[in-house]
N, C-alpha and C positions, 0 to 999 in steps of 0.2 A: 504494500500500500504506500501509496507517496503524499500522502498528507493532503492539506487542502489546500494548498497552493496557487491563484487563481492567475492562469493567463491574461494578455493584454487581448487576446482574441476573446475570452469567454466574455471578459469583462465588456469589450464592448457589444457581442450579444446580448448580453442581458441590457445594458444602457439602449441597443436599438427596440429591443422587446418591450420597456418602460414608456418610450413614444411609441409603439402603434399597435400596446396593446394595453387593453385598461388593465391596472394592475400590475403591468410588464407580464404578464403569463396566458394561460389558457384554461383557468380557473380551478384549475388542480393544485400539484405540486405548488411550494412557496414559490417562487421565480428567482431564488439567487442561485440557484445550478441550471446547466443544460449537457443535458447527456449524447453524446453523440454515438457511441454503440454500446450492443450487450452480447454475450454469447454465456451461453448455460445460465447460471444464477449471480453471473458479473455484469457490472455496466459501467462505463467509464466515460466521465463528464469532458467537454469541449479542450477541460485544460490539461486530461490525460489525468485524472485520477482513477482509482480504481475502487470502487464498492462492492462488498456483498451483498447483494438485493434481495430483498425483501418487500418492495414495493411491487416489483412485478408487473408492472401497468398496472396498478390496481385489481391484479387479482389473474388476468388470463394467462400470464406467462406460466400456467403449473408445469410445464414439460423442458422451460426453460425458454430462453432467449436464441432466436437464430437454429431451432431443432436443425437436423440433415435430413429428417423426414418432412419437416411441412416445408423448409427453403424449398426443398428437389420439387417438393408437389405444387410450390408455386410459379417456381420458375417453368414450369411442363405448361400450367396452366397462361399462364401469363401468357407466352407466344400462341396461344387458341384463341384467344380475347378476354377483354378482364372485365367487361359488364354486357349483359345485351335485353334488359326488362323482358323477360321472356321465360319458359321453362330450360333449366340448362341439366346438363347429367348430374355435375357433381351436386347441386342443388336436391336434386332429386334424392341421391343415394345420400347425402345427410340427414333429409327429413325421417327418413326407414330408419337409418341409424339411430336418432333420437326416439322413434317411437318404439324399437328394440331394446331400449336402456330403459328410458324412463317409466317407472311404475303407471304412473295417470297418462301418456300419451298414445292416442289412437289418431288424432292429427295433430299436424304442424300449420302453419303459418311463419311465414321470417318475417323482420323487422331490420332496423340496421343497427337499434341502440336499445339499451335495458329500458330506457324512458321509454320508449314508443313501446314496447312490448308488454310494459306494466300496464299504459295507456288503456291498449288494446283488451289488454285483459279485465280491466275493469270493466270495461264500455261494452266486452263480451259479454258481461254476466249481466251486464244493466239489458241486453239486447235479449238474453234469455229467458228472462225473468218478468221484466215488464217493467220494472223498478227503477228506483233513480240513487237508491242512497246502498254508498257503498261503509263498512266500519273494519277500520283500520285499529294499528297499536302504536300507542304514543311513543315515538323513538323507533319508529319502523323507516326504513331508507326503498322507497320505491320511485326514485328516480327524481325528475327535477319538474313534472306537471303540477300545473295547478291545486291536482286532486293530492297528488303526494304530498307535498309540500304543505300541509295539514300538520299540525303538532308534531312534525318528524323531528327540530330541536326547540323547543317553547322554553325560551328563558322563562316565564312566569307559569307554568302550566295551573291550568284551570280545573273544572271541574266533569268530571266524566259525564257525559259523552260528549261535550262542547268541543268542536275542532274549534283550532287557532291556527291561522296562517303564519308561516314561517319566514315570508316576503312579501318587500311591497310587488304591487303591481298584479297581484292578485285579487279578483273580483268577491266583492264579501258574498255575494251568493252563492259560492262555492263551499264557503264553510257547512251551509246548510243540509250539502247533501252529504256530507261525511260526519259520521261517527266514529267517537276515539274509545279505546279500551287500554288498560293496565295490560304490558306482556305477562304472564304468567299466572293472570287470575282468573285461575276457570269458572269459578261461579260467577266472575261479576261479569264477563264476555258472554256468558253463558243466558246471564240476567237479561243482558242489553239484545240477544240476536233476540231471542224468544219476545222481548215487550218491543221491536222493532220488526217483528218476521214479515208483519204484511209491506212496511218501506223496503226492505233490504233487497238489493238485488244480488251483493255478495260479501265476502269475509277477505280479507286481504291480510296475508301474515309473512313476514318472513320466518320461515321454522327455526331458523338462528337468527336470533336480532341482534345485527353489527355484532358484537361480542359476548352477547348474554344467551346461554344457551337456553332451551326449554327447561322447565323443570318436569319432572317424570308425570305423564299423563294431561299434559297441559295441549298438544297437541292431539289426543284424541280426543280430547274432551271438546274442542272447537267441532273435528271430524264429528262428533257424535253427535252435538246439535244443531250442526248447520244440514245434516245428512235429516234430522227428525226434521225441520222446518223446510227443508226442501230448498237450499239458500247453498249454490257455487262458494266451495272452500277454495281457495285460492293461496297456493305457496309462490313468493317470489324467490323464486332457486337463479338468479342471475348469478349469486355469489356461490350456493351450495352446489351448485347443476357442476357434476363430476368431480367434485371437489373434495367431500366428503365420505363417497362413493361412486362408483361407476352410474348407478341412478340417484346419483344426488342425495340431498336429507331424507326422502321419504322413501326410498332406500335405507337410508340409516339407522331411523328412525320409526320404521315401520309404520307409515299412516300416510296414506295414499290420498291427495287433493282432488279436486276435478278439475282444476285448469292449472297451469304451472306456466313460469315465465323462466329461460335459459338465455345466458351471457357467457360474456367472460371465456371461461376456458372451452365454451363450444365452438367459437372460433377460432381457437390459437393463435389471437392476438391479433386479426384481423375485425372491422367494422358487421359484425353479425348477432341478434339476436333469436330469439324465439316465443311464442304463443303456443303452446300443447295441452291439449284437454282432453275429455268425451267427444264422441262425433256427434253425438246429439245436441252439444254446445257448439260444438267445432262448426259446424254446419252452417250454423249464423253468419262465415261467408263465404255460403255459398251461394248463389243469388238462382240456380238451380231447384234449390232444396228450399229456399223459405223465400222466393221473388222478393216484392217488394220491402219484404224486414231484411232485405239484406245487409250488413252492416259492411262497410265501403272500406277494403285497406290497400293500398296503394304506395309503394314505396320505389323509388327510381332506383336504390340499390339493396333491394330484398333478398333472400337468395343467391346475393353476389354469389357467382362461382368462383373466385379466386380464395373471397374468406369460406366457400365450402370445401374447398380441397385443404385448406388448412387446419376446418374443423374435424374432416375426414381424418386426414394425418393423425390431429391431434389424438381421436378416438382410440385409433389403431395404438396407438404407442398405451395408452390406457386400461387397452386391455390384458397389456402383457402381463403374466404371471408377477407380482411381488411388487407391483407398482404401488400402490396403494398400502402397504406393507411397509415401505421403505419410508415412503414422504409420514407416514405416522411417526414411524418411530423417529425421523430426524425433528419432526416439529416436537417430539413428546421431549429428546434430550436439552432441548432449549429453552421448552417449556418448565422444565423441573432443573436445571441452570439459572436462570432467572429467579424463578422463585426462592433457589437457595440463596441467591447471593442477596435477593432484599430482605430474606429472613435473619440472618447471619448478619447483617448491619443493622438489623432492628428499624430498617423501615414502615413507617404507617403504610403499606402496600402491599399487592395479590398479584397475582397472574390470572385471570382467566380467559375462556375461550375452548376453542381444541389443538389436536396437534398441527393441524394443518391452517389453523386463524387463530392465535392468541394477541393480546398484549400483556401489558404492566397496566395498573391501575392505582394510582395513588390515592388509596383512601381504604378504611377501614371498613369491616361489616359486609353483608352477604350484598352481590349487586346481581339483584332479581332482575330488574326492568329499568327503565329511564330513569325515572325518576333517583332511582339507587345510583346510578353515574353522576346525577349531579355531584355527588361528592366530593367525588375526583379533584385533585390541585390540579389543576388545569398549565399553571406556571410550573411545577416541579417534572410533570412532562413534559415540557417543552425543552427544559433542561435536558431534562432524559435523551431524549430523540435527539438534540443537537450534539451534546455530546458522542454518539454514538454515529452522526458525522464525523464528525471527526474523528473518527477512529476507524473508519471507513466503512460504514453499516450506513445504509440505505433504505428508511422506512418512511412512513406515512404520516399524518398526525396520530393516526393511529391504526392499529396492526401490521402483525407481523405475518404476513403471506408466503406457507412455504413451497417449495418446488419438488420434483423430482433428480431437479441439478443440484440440487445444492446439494456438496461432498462433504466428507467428514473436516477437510483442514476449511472447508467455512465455515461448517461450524464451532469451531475450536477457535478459528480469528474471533466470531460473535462473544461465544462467551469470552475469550477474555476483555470484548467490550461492552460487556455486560459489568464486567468486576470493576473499570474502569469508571464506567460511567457510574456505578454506584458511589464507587469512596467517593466520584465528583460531591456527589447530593450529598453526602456524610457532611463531608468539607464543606459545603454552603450552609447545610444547617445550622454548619457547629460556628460560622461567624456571623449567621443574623442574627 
């Protein structure tokens, strides 16, 4: 690793990035790095640093950075043409793929981004149903619409079921049609579907919410009344879709949705998402099957065939024997590294999550649901994470995203910038 050391080139990227883009970025990553390549579970910024990554694009690089299987399958693809709005093969042979994996899919639908997929799937269940109101979980991440964008982070959070918008520029009439619930509280989501059955069109969850996992039977329990009332359960698996299993959470987790939305690692790092449900929901566009309710999806790079032969790739490499085996056990040794080292300095902090999604979490006492994250020192991680720049670990504001590339000497560089960035926090403690 060569430090941080910043070039006269990066520096003036980021100084051109600050004029002609708001923020200097692209509303991700902070904007004082720019990465110019990655290969396996490495990425090295403009000025030639080098990282252990952990950010991973946010989540799709599981198979790593630059595979030799989805390059070859792009580059094959590439010289055939790389969009044409139309049915393509590889397009094709991923949706079968997806309906082969995943427990709830009997069709597909592509999108190009998890927003638009969640979208869709809302507006599915609203199309199926007849319904307008959809009830979501406070601290639930389903993209960047209007409807998401509902108490996903509510500095002040209210009072259940009242959404609160999380942006301006959002129409107050939208809060109306969403309903907010507590993640992990099955009687009181249970309370809300049942004295709302005749509004609801559907249930919106992520099965892992950002890093708070379910608690045992909290996810049948949603399955179990939305299935009595006759109300589309809806997993957003953008994050969990192969991640946690070859069928994703409800695979893992055993509790099967009716419509699911996939990202991230189903493209292999390419512009693709997905819609999968029942065909009796699915159907909704088909304009064959229900004429005039047909509900209208259109997208210029749907289906892309370049991000389907990357997803294809990515599949194939997924299936191989021990995959899923290995990225466990490399997330579990970092996960119980971490934890040792803020136990052993007597940090106010946890680790949770899984092997394959954790972070740190600065703050004491069980963290159920959102609300329970408020607690978090929001400044003692930020410390966290910078230091841990600097020592050449590459992560997000939060979590830690693992791969299949990443080797044993990366994780042995991590932890020991794990032990580093701890005494750091020690040593600040101990002078304010």
């Amino acid at each position: 690793m060569t430090g941080q050391v910043r070039s006269a080139r990066e520096m003036e990227l980021v100084a051109l990035a600050k004029r002609v883009l708001p923020g200097g970025g692209f509303g991700n990553l902070a904007s004082d790095i720019v990465i110019a390549e990655g290969q396996g579970a490495r990425v090295r910024d403009v000025s030639g640093n080098e990282y252990v990554d952990f950010l991973l694009g946010s989540g799709p690089m599981f198979i790593g950075h630059a595979h030799p299987d989805v390059v070859a399958a792009v580059q094959a693809q590439i010289l055939k043409g790389t969009t044409f709005f139309a049915n393509s093969e590889p397009g094709i042979h991923l949706a079968a793929a997806l309906v082969d994996a995943v427990p709830c899919a009997e069709q597909v639908r592509f999108t190009s981004t998890g927003t638009e997929a969640d979208v869709y799937a809302m507006r599915l269940a609203r199309a199926f149903r007849g319904r307008d109101k959809i009830l979501k979980f406070e601290g639930g991440f389903h993209g960047m619409s209007e409807y998401s964008l509902q108490s996903m982070t509510p500095k002040r959070p209210g009072n259940f079921p009242q959404a609160a918008p999380d942006s301006p520029g959002i129409p107050r009439s939208v809060a109306g049609d969403m309903l907010i619930a507590p993640f992990n509280d099955p009687d009181m989501a249970a309370g809300l579907i049942r004295e709302h059955r005749d509004e609801l069109a559907g249930v919106i969850v992520e099965p892992f919410q950002r890093l708070v996992p379910p608690q045992p039977g909290f996810l049948q329990a949603l399955r179990d009344v939305t299935a009595e009332c006759g109300i589309p359960l809806i997993f957003d698996e953008i994050v969990t879709g192969f991640r946690f299993a070859y069928g994703g959470a409800q695979e893992y987790y055993g509790v099967v949705p009716d419509i699911c939305t996939l990202g991230k690692i189903v493209a292999g790092g390419f512009p693709l998402a997905a819609v999968t449900g029942r065909a009796d929901i699915m159907r909704h566009f088909d304009r064959a099957e229900v004429g005039d309710a047909v509900l209208p999806q259109i997208g210029t790079l749907s289906g892309n065939p370049v991000a389907s032969v990357a997803g294809l790739a990515t599949l194939e490499v997924l299936r191989r024997p021990g995959t899923y085996e290995q990225a466990f056990a490399t997330g579990q040794r970092l996960m119980d590294g971490l934890a040792r080292a803020v136990m052993v300095a007597g940090l106010p902090a946890q680790v949770i999550g899984m092997p394959v999604l954790f972070d740190v979490i600065f703050a004491t006492g069980p963290i159920v649901d959102y609300r329970s994250t408020l607690r978090q020192d929001t400044d003692a991680m930020r410390r966290f994470n910078q230091s841990l720049r600097a020592s050449g670990v590459l992560k997000g504001d939060s979590k830690f995203y693992i791969s299949t590339a990443h080797t044993p000497a990366d994780i042995d560089h991590t932890l020991a910038a794990f032990d580093t960035a701890v005494a750091a926090e020690v040593e600040f403690r101990k002078r304010a």
